[in-house]
N, C-alpha and C positions, 0 to 999 in steps of 0.2 A: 409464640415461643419457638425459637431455632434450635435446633439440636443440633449438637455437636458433629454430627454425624454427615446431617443433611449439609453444614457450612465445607465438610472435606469432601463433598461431591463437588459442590458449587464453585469451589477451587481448583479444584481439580479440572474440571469441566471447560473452565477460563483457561486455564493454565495448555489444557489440549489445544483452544478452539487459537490460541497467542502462536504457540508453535505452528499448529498450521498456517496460519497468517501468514508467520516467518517464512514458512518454507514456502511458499506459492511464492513469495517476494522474492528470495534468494532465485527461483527456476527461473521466473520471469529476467530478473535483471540479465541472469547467465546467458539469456534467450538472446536479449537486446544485444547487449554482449556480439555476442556471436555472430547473429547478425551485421551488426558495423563495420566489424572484424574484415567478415568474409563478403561482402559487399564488394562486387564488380564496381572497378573505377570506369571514369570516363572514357579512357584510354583501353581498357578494355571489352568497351562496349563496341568504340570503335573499331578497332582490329578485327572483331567477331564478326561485324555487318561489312567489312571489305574483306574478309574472307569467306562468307554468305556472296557476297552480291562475284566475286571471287570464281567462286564454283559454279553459280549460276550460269554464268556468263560461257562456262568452259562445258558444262553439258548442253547447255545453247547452240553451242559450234556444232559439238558432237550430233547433234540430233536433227540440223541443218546439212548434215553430210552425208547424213544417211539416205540412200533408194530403195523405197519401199518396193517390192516387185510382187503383185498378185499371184498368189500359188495354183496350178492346173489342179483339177479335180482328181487327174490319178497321183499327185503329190500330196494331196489330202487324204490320200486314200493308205498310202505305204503311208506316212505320218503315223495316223489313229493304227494300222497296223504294226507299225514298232511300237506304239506306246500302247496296247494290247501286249502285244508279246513281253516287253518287259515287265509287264505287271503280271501275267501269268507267270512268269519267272519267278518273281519274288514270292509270288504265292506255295510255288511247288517246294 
């Protein structure tokens, strides 16, 4: 025997579990959506990898131009001594 009672949860209950459904389906599609939307084209995958390969190419120069020159030990030494002193600085 059903009661009256127990058939307005049981509806109820359907009725929550519909809605939710819906709504996961509405976030989802929005999702997809969006996704497509904003989806890099071809053309700008391109332009991103010749302006990667771009840069590359240009700190490559930069870093082939450079001369390294080994620093003396009393240049090492005033070095770690400025950077002492300015850290006692900021400390004081």
């Amino acid at each position: 025997m059903i009661n009256e009672k127990d058939e307005k949860v049981d509806v109820s209950k359907r009725m929550l579990f519909k809605r939710a459904v819906a709504a996961v389906g509405v976030v989802a599609t929005a999702g997809v959506a969006k996704t497509l939307t904003t989806a890099p084209t071809d053309s700008d995958k391109s332009k991103n990898r010749a302006r990667y390969e771009s840069e590359a190419r240009q700190q490559e120069r930069v870093m082939l131009q450079k001369r390294y020159v080994v620093m003396t030990d009393d240049e090492k030494k005033q070095m770690v001594n400025e950077i002492l002193k300015n850290h006692y600085q900021e400390l004081a």
